[in-house]
C-alpha positions in Angstrom: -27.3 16.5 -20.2 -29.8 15.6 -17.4 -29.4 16.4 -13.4 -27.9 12.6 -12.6 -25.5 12.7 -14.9 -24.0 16.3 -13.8 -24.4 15.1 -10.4 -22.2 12.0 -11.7 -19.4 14.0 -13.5 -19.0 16.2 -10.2 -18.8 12.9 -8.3 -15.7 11.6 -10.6 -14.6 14.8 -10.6 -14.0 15.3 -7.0 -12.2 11.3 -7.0 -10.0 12.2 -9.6 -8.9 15.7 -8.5 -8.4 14.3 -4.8 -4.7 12.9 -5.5 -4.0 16.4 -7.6 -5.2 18.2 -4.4 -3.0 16.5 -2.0 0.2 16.8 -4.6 -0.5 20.1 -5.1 -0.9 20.9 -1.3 2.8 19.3 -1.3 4.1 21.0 -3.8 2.8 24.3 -2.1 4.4 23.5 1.1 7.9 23.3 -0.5 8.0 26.0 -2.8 6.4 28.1 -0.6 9.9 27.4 2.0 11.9 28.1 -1.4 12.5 24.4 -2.5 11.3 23.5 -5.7 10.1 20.2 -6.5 9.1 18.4 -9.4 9.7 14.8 -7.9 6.1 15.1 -7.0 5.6 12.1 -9.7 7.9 10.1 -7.5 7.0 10.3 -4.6 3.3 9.7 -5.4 4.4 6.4 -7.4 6.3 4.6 -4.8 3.8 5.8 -2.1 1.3 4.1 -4.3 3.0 1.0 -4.1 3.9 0.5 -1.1 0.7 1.1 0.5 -1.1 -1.3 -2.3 1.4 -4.1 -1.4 1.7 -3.8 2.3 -1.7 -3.5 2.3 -2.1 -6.5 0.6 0.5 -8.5 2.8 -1.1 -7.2 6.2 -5.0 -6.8 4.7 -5.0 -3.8 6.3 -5.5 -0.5 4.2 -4.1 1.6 7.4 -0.6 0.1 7.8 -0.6 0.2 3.6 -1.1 4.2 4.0 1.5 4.3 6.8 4.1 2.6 4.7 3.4 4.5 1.3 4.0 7.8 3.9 7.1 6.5 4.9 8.4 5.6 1.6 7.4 8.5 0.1 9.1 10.9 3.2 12.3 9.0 2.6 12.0 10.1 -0.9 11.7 13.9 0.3 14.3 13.2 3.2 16.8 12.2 0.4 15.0 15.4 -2.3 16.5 17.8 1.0 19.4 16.3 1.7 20.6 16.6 -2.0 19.0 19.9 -2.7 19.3 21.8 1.1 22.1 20.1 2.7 24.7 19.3 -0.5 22.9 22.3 -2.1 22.4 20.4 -5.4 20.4 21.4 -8.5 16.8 21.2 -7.3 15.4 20.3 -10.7 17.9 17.6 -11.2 17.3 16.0 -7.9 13.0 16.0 -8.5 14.0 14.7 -12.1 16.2 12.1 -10.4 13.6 11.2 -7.5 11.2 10.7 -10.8 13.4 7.9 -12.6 14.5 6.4 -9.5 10.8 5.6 -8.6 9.4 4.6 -11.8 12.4 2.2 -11.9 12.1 1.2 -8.3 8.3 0.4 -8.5 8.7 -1.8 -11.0 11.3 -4.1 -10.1 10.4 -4.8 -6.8 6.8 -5.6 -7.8 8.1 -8.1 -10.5 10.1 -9.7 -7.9 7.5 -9.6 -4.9 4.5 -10.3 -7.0 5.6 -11.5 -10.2 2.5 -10.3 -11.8 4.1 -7.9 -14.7 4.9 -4.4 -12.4 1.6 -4.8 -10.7 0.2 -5.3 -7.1 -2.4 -8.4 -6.5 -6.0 -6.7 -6.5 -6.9 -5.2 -3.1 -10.2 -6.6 -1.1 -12.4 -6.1 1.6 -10.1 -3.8 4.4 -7.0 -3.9 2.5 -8.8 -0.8 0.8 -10.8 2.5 2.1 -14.5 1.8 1.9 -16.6 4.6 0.9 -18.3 6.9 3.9 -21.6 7.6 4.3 -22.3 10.7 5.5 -24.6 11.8 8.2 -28.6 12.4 7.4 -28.1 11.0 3.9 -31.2 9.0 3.4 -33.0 12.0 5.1 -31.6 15.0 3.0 -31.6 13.1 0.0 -35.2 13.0 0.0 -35.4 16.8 -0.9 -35.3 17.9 -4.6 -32.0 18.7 -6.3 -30.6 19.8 -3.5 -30.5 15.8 -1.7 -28.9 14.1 -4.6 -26.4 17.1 -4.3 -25.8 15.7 -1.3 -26.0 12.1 -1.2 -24.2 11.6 -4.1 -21.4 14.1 -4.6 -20.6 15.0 -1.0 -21.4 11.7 0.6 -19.8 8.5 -0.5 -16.4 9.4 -0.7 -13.2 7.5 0.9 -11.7 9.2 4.0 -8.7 10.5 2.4 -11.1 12.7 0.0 -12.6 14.5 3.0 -9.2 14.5 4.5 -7.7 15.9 1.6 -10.8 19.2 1.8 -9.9 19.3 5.1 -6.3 20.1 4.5 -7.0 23.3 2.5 -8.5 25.5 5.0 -5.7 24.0 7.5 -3.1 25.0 5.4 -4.5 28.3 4.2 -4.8 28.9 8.1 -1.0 27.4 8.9 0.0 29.3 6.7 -1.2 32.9 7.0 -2.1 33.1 10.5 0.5 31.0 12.5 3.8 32.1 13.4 5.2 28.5 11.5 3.7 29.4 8.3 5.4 32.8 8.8 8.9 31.6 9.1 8.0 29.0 5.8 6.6 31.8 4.0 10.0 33.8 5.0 12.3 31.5 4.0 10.9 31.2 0.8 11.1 34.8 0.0 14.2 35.9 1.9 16.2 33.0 3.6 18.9 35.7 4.9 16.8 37.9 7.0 15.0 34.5 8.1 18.8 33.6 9.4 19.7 36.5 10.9 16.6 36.0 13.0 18.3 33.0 14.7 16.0 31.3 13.2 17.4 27.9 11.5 17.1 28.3 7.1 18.1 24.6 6.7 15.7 23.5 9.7 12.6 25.2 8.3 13.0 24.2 4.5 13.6 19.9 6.0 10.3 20.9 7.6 8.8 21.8 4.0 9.9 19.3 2.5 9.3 16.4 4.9 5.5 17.9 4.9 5.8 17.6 1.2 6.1 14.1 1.7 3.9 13.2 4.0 1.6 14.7 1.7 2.3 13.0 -1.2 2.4 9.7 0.7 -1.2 10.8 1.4 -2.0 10.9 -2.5 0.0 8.0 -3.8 -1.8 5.5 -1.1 -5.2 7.3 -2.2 -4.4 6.2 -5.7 -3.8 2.8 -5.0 -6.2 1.6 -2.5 -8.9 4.6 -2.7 -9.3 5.3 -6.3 -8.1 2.2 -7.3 -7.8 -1.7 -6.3 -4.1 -2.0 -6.6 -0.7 -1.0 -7.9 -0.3 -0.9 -11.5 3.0 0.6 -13.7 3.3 3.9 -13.9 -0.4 4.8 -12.4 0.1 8.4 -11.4 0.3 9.0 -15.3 1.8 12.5 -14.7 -0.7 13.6 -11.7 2.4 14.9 -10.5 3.4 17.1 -13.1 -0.4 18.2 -13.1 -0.4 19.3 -9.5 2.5 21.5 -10.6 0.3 23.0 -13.0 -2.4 23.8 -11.0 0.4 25.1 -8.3 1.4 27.8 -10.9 -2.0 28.3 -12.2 -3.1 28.5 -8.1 -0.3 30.7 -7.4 0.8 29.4 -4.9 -2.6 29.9 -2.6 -4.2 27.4 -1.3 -8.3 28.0 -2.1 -6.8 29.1 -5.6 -4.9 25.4 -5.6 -8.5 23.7 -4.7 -10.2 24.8 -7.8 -7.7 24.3 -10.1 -7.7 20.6 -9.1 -11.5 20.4 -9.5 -10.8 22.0 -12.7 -8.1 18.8 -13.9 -10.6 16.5 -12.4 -13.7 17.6 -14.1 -12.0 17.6 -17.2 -10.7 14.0 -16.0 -14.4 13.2 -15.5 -15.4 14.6 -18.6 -12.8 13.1 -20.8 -13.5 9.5 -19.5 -17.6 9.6 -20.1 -17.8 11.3 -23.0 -16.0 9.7 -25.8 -15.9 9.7 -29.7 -18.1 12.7 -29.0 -20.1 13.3 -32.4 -20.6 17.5 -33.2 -22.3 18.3 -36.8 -20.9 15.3 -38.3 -17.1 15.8 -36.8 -16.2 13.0 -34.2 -14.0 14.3 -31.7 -11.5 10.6 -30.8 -11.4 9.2 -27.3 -7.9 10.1 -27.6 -8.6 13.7 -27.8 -10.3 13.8 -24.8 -8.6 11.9 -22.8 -5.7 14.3 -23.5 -7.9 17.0 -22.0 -6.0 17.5 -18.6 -2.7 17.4 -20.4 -3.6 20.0 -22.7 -4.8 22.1 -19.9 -1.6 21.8 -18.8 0.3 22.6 -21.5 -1.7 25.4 -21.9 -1.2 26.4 -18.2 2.5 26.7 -18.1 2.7 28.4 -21.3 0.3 31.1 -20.4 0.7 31.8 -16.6 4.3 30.9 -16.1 5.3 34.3 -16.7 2.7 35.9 -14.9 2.4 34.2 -11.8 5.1 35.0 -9.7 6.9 32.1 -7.4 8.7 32.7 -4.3 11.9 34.9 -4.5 13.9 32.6 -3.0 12.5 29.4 -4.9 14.9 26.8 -6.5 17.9 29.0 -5.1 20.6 27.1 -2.2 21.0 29.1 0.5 24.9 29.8 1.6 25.1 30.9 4.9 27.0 34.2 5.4 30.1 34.4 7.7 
């Protein structure tokens, strides 16, 4: 394997593990307040919708991102009201959210588009051009080192450098302000947190709306980042993957960036490197494309029981009278 091709492989890998960083940042953000969601999926598919077909209708790629935000807020809005508010099964509300947007999706693309579940391809500023970074023909004169540079960390959409951006900013929200106090809190014990004066139900909507605005954030960066369009089903599990890497993170957000580096470079690695030929055994396309799955599999079999979630996670809080 020569220098170009590791610097490509790091390239896809940062592409592909930009939606599982920003689902996984979502997912953070809500367990971390003690709401547990695996509607992640959802919320990602009908943001990636919306923004590829109002993007589409208006041409422009920034009204596309607003709407796949606000659809995929609503989403979360209706995850709290069922889980926080009417203090429903949280698992059976993301499981819910999950159908209702793979359903959704669908039909209203047939009957908006009529091209099969799929968006019209997207063109010109109906999606996010790539960003060239600063000094790039200048740095990328220098050996090793350059290319580095000009083609791994240059080049990439907005949302990607967005989406780097948001670790340190949550990892500092988080652990150093008084908000990401209270969210922690809540997660871990809701009463004390109430007898504060401080609002349970208030904090966790906060959470959870974040969660959405996040996942609006990945869904739009599928559809008119990654790709050119809306297609069925086109988060093929990223959600579920970002819950992985959650657990496998513990909950932490520098942990959560490298385990979505680690999805997307075996993304990367699965899609260039096919019918792999060792010693006369030919490894199938199939096999490696499975190769983040596995992980995952392998993920929440091994760490489940060792990493330890929120006390508080997945669990209604009753006020006390």
């Amino acid at each position: 394997m020569d220098y170009a091709t590791i610097l490509q492989i790091l390239d896809s890998s940062i592409r592909l593990g930009t939606p599982l960083l920003l689902a996984c940042l979502a997912g953070l953000y809500s367990e971390r307040a003690g709401v547990f969601d695996i509607g992640l999926e959802g919320k990602m598919l009908v943001a990636a919708f919306f923004s590829a077909a109002i993007a589409f209708v208006t041409g422009s790629v920034w009204i596309g991102l607003a709407a796949g935000i606000v659809a995929s807020s609503l989403l979360a809005a209706l995850h709290g009201l069922a889980s926080i508010t009417f203090r429903g099964n949280q698992l059976i509300s993301g499981v819910a959210i999950n159908f209702l947007a793979a359903g959704l999706t669908v039909v209203i693309s047939q009957t908006w588009f009529a091209q099969g579940g799929r968006t019209p391809a997207l063109t010109g500023n109906a999606r996010f051009s790539e960003i060239t970074l600063p000094f790039t023909e200048t740095l990328g004169q220098i050996p090793y080192l350059g290319p580095l540079y000009a083609e791994v960390i240059s080049g990439h959409s907005i949302l990607v450098y967005v989406a780097l951006a948001l670790v340190p900013a949550t990892a500092w929200l988080l652990y150093a302000t008084r908000l990401g106090l209270r969210l922690r809190a809540v997660g871990e014990n809701p009463a004390a947190v109430d007898t504060a004066g401080i609002s349970v139900s208030a904090m966790r909507y906060s959470a959870v709306l974040i969660c959405g605005l996040l996942c609006g954030l990945a869904g739009a960066y599928l559809a008119t980042g990654l790709s050119a369009g809306f297609v069925k089903d086109m988060s093929a599990g990223r959600g579920f993957i970002a819950l992985a890497a959650l657990i496998f993170a513990k909950w932490r957000p520098w942990y959560a960036l490298s385990a979505c580096f680690l999805f997307g470079l075996l993304d990367a690695v699965g899609n260039r490197y096919q019918n792999i030929d060792i010693a006369g055994l030919v490894i199938p396309v199939q096999f490696m494309q499975a190769l983040p799955y596995i992980l995952t599999v392998v993920i929440l079999a091994g760490f489940v029981g060792r990493a330890i979630p929120p006390r508080a996670g997945g669990e209604p809080y009753v006020k006390e009278r």
